[in-house]
C-alpha positions, -999 to 999 in steps of 0.1 A, spaced: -483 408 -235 -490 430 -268 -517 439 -289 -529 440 -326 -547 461 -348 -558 461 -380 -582 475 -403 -590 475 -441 -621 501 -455 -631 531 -468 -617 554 -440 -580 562 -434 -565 536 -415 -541 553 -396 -561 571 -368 -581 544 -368 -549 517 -359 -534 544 -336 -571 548 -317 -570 514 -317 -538 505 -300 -547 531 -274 -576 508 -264 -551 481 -263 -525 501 -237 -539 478 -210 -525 444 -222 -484 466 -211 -463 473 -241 -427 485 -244 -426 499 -279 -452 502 -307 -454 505 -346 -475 509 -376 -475 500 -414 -498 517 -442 -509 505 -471 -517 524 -499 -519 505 -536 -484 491 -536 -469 510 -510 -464 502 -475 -455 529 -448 -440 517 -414 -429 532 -388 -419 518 -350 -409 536 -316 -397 529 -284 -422 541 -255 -457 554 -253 -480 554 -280 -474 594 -279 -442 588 -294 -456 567 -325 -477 597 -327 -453 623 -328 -430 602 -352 -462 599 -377 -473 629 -372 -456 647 -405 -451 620 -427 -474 612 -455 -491 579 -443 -520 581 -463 -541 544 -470 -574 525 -460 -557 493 -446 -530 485 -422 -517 465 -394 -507 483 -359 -488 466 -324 -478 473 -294 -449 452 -282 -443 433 -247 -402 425 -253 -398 383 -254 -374 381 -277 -347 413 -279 -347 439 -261 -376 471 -263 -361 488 -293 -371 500 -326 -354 473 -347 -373 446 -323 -409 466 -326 -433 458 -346 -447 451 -377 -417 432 -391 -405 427 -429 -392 399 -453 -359 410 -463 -375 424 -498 -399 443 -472 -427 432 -490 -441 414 -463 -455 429 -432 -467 414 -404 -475 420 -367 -476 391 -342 -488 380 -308 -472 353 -290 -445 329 -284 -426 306 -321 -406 278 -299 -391 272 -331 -380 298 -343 -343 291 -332 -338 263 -355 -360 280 -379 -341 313 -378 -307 293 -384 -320 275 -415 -335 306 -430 -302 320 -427 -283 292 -443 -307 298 -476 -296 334 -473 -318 352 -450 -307 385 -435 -322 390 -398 -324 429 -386 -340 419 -350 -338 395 -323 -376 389 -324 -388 352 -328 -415 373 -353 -396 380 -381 -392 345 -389 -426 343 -394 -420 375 -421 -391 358 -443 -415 324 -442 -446 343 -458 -417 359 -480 -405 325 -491 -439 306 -498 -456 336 -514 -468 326 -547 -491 353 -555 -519 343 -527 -514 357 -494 -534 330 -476 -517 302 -486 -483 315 -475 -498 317 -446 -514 286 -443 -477 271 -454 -460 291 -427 -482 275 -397 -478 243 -408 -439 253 -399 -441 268 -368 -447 257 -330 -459 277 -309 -485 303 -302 -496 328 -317 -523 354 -335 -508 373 -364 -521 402 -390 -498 402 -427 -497 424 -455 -482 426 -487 -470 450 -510 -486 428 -539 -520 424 -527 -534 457 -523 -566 459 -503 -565 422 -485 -555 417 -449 -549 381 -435 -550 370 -399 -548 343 -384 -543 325 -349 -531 292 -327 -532 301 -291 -535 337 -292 -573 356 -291 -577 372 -326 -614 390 -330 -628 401 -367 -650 433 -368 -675 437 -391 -693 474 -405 -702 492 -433 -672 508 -437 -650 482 -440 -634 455 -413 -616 454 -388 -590 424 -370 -577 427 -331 -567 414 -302 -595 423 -284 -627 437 -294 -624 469 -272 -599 479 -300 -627 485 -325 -661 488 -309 -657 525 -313 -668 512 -351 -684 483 -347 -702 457 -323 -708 426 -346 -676 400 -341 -666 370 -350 -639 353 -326 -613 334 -349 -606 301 -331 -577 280 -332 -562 268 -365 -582 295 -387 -570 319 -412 -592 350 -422 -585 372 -454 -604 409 -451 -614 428 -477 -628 461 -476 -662 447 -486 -661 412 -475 -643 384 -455 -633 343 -459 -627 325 -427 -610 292 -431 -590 264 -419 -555 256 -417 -564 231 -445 -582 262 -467 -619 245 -458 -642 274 -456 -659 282 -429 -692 297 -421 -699 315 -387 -726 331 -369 -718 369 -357 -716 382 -327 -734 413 -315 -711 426 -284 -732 446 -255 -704 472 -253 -709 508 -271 -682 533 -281 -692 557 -253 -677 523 -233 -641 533 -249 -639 574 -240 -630 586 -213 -660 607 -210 -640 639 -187 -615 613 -166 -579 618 -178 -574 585 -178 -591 548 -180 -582 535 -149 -598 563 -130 -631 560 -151 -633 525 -143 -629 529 -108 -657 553 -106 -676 526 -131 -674 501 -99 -715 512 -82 -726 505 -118 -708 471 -130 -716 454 -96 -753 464 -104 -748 449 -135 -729 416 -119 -766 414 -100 -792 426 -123 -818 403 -126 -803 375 -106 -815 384 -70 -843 364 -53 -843 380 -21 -880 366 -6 -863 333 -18 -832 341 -6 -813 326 -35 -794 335 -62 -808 331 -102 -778 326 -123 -791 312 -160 -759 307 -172 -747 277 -154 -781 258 -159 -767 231 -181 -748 219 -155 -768 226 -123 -779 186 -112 -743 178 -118 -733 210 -100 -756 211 -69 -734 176 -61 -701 192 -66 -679 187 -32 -646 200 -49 -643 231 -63 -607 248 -84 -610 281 -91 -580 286 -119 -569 323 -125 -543 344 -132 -532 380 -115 -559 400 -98 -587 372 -110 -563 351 -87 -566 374 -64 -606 374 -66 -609 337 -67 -588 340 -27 -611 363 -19 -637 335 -31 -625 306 -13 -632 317 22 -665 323 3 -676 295 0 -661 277 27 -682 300 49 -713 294 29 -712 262 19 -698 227 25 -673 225 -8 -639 221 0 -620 251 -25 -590 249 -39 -574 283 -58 -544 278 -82 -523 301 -102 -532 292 -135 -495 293 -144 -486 266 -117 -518 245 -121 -508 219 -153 -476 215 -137 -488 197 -108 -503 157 -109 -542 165 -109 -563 135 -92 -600 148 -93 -621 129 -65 -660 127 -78 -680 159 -89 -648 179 -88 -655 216 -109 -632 241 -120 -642 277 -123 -616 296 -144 -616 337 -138 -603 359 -167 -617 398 -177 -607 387 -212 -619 350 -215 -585 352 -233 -558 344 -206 -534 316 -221 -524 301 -190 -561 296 -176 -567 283 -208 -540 255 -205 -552 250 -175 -588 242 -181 -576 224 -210 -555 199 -186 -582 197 -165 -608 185 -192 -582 157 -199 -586 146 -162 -620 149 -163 -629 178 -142 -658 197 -149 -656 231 -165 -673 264 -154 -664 304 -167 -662 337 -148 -658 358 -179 -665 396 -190 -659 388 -232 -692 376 -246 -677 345 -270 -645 347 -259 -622 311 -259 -633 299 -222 -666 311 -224 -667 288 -253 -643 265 -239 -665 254 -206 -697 237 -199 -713 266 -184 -706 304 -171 -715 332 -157 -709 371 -178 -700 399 -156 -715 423 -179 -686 451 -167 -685 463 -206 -645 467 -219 -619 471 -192 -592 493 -207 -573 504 -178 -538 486 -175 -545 481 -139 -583 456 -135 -601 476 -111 -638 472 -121 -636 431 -129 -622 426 -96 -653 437 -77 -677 419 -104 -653 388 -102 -663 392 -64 -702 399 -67 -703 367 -90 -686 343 -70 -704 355 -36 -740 348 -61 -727 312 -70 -712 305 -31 -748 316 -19 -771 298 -47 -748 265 -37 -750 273 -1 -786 279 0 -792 245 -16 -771 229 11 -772 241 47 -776 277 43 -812 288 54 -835 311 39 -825 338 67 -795 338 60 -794 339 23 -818 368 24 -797 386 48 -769 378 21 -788 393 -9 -799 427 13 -761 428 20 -753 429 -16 -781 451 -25 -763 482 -4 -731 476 -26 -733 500 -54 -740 527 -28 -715 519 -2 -688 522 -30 -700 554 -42 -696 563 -3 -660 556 -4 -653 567 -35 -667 599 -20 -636 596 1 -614 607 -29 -601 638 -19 -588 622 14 -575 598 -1 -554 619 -29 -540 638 4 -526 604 22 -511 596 -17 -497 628 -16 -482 627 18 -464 589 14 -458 591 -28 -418 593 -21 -418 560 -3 -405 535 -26 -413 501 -2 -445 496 9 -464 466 30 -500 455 24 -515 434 53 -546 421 60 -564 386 72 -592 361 68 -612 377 37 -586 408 35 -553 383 31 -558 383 -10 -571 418 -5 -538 430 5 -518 409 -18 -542 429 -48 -536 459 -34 -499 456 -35 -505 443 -73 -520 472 -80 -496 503 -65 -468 480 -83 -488 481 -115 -498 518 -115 -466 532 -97 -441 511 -106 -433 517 -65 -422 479 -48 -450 467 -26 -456 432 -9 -489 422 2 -489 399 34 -513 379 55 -507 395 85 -498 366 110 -467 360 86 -456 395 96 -435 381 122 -417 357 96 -398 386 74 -414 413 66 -412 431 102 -374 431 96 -380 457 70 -404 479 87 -389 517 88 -399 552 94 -399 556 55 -418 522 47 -454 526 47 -482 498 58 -521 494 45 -531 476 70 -569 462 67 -589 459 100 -628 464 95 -645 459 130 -645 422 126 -634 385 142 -598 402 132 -596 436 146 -582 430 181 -553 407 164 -552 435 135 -547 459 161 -511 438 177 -499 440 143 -504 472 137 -487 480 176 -458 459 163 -453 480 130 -456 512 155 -433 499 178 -406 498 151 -420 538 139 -432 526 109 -460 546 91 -496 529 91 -526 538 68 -557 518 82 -589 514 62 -616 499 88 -652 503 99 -663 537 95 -672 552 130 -643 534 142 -626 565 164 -599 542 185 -581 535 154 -565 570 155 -547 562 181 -525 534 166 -524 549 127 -510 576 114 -541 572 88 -572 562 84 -596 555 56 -633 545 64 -655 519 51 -693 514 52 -699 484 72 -703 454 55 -721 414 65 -689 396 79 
């Protein structure tokens, strides 16, 4: 995973590339780079690590110019180094281009540039792509582009340069998101649109097969086959106060504390509650084919998987749909037989993720029936579907998804309950449902009031390098996320389990310096929560328990606790 920047104006590009790619730090990167343009000259410059160090590195050097392509690089091909970081060169270092994505051909492309005498300085499948735009260059960038798709298989979503056309930027993409920005002061191309809306919220998403050329004071989108195109723009509901920090040190902290106001915003205006049903617009195209639907997929990748488990015993508890939840990854690789009315819901923050694309993509062929969870307004599966639902969460920059997951949530217990209520569920208990999610905003703010508590038990357990997440019924996927996400933030090993598998593994590991998160709210679980948590004891293993608040036997069994409001079962 990587991401791209690029700008052409009136404004010095550089802190606007380097601003940029720190919006971009949650897609995971390994090293990053830059490249200037000023007239005929082109500055670069690439580093291993943080974006800090790209910083540092530029910080002296004369990299004045009011264009230029930035990247931060996910290692595919070559190890993390600077010779394998972005952008990359022809050989004459005329060209300059950063890329997203994956050339399957570039093996038996590389070799037969190299037989007409090209000179490879990385082990990247990208600078291939560099030495072809080299080669069919003929004094119009966007036809050596055009020339160098028609070469390639693959993915990808790329931004070039060149030292001989001064002032002109072209992108393009196959498989890989690529968003254009549009303002007064020039435009803007990225990988995602929180890498600009600092400067802009009018877009245009680029869609498969396109090429765009941007100019300082306008912009040609066209196709593979250089047929113009002409497309509406986008006005995103995301403002630049969305992108600071606004006092938190970081993004992932922000976002947390964002979580009261985007599950108000996963609601807002869709609550019925003296009808007891959901009002979700989006999906109206489909609802008489929907209200039939006896099969439901929900396709995701991650911690949207992780949301769409949560989801399934949704459902099954509201309704009378049989759910099935797939790894997006996994899902085209299996033989798909759709019985009648069969729907597939496909999770992603972005709209963006290229494996839930394939998926739904497979699954149209069969013949399923395609419905979006999505945050991106326009991205490729909110266009991709039939029908969706927005989560209105504005930009998730965070490397770890906090805020989505509890929207992803919200939205999927609104659609289980506007299904459910249209079934068996009765008005009682769809009004109890709504009320229920009505005290959400302030029940998290509750916990979150918990936070010097919780700092204290991080404190007390950060040395532990093993840790076990536990949890059953609704909390299973729960646990699995919350191991994603120590993993993802701490780099620390942690396994989430459902908890009646303990007994098959993972209690073979339990020690004095492995720590366990075990679940329990006072629910249907608790009392077999509770033998789990006696077995983990037994074996003087440390346990952190979040349950029902009020809950004082707990202390007795864990060495910590962390209370939660109590919710509807």
């Amino acid at each position: 995973m990587c991401g791209i920047v690029s700008y052409v104006g009136e404004k010095q590009a550089r802190p606007i590339l380097v601003g940029g790619l720190k919006q971009l730090e949650y897609r995971g990167y390994d090293s990053a780079g830059i490249a200037v343009q000023n007239g005929p000259k082109i500055s670069c410059q690439r580093s291993v690590g943080k974006i800090i160090e790209l910083e540092k590195k530029i910080s002296s050097l004369d990299m004045d110019g009011t264009m230029g392509i930035a990247h931060t690089r996910w290692a595919t091909h070559g190890e993390a180094s600077e010779h394998n970081a972005h952008p990359h060169t022809d050989q004459e270092q005329r060209v300059f281009i950063v890329h997203n994505g994956i050339i399957e051909n570039y093996a038996f492309l590389k070799k037969k540039l190299q037989k007409e005498g090209c000179r490879f300085y990385s082990e990247t499948d990208t600078e291939v792509l560099a030495h072809l735009v080299g080669i069919q260059f003929d004094g119009d960038l966007a036809e050596a582009v055009r020339k160098t798709m028609s070469q390639v298989e693959g993915t990808f979503g790329i931004a070039v340069i060149h030292r001989d056309v001064p002032g002109e930027i072209v992108v393009a993409r196959r498989g890989s998101p690529l968003v254009i920005g549009l303002s007064d002061e020039g435009h803007f191309a990225a990988s995602d649109v929180s890498a600009m809306v600092r400067y802009t919220n009018q877009v245009i998403h680029l869609q498969d097969n396109e090429l765009a050329t941007l100019r300082k004071d306008d912009f040609l989108i066209s196709t593979a086959r250089a047929e113009p195109i002409q497309r509406s723009i986008e006005t995103v509901e995301w403002h630049a106060e969305d992108a600071e920090l606004n006092g938190f040190p970081h993004f992932m902290l922000k976002e947390i504390y964002e979580q009261p106001e985007t599950v108000m915003n996963a609601m807002r205006g869709r609550l019925e509650l003296g009808e007891g049903v959901p009002k979700l617009g989006g999906i109206t195209p489909v609802w008489e084919e929907l209200k039939k639907c006896r099969h439901l997929v929900i396709v995701a990748c991650g911690t949207s998987y992780y949301a769409g488990s949560v989801g399934r015993y949704v459902f099954e508890k509201l309704t009378d749909i049989d759910v099935e939840v797939e790894v997006a990854s996994e899902f085209r690789y299996r033989k798909l037989n759709f019985p009648p009315n069969t729907f597939i819901i496909a999770l992603s923050q972005s709209g963006e993720t290229a494996d839930t694309l394939a998926a739904i993509r497979e699954a149209k062929r069969k013949g399923a029936r395609l419905l979006g969870i999505v945050n991106v307004v326009g991205s490729s599966i909110s266009r991709e579907t039939e029908a969706g639902i927005y989560n209105h969460a504005g930009p998730e920059i965070g490397v770890a998804s906090t805020k989505i997951f509890t929207s992803q949530l919200t939205i999927l217990i609104l659609l289980a309950l506007l299904l459910g209520r249209h079934q068996n569920l009765s008005l009682t208990e769809g009004a109890e449902t709504i009320r229920a999610l009505q005290k959400l905003p302030e029940q998290i703010r509750k916990i979150l009031s918990q936070a010097n508590h919780i700092e204290a038990i991080a404190e007390k357990y950060h040395t532990c390098r093993n840790w076990l997440f536990l949890g059953r019924k609704f909390n299973y996927p729960i646990a699995m996320e919350g191991a994603l996400k120590l993993k993802e933030v701490s780099y620390i090993h942690a396994e989430g389990y459902a908890a009646g598998e303990m007994k098959h593994g993972p209690i073979a590991l339990i020690t004095p310096e492995m720590p366990t998160v075990a679940i329990l709210p006072k629910d249907d679980m608790y009392e077999k929560m509770i033998s789990n948590i006696q077995e983990i004891k037994s074996r003087r293993g440390p346990v952190i328990a979040i349950t029902t608040e009020g809950n004082k036997e707990i202390g007795e069994v864990a060495d910590e606790v962390i209370e939660i409001p109590p919710t509807l079962d």
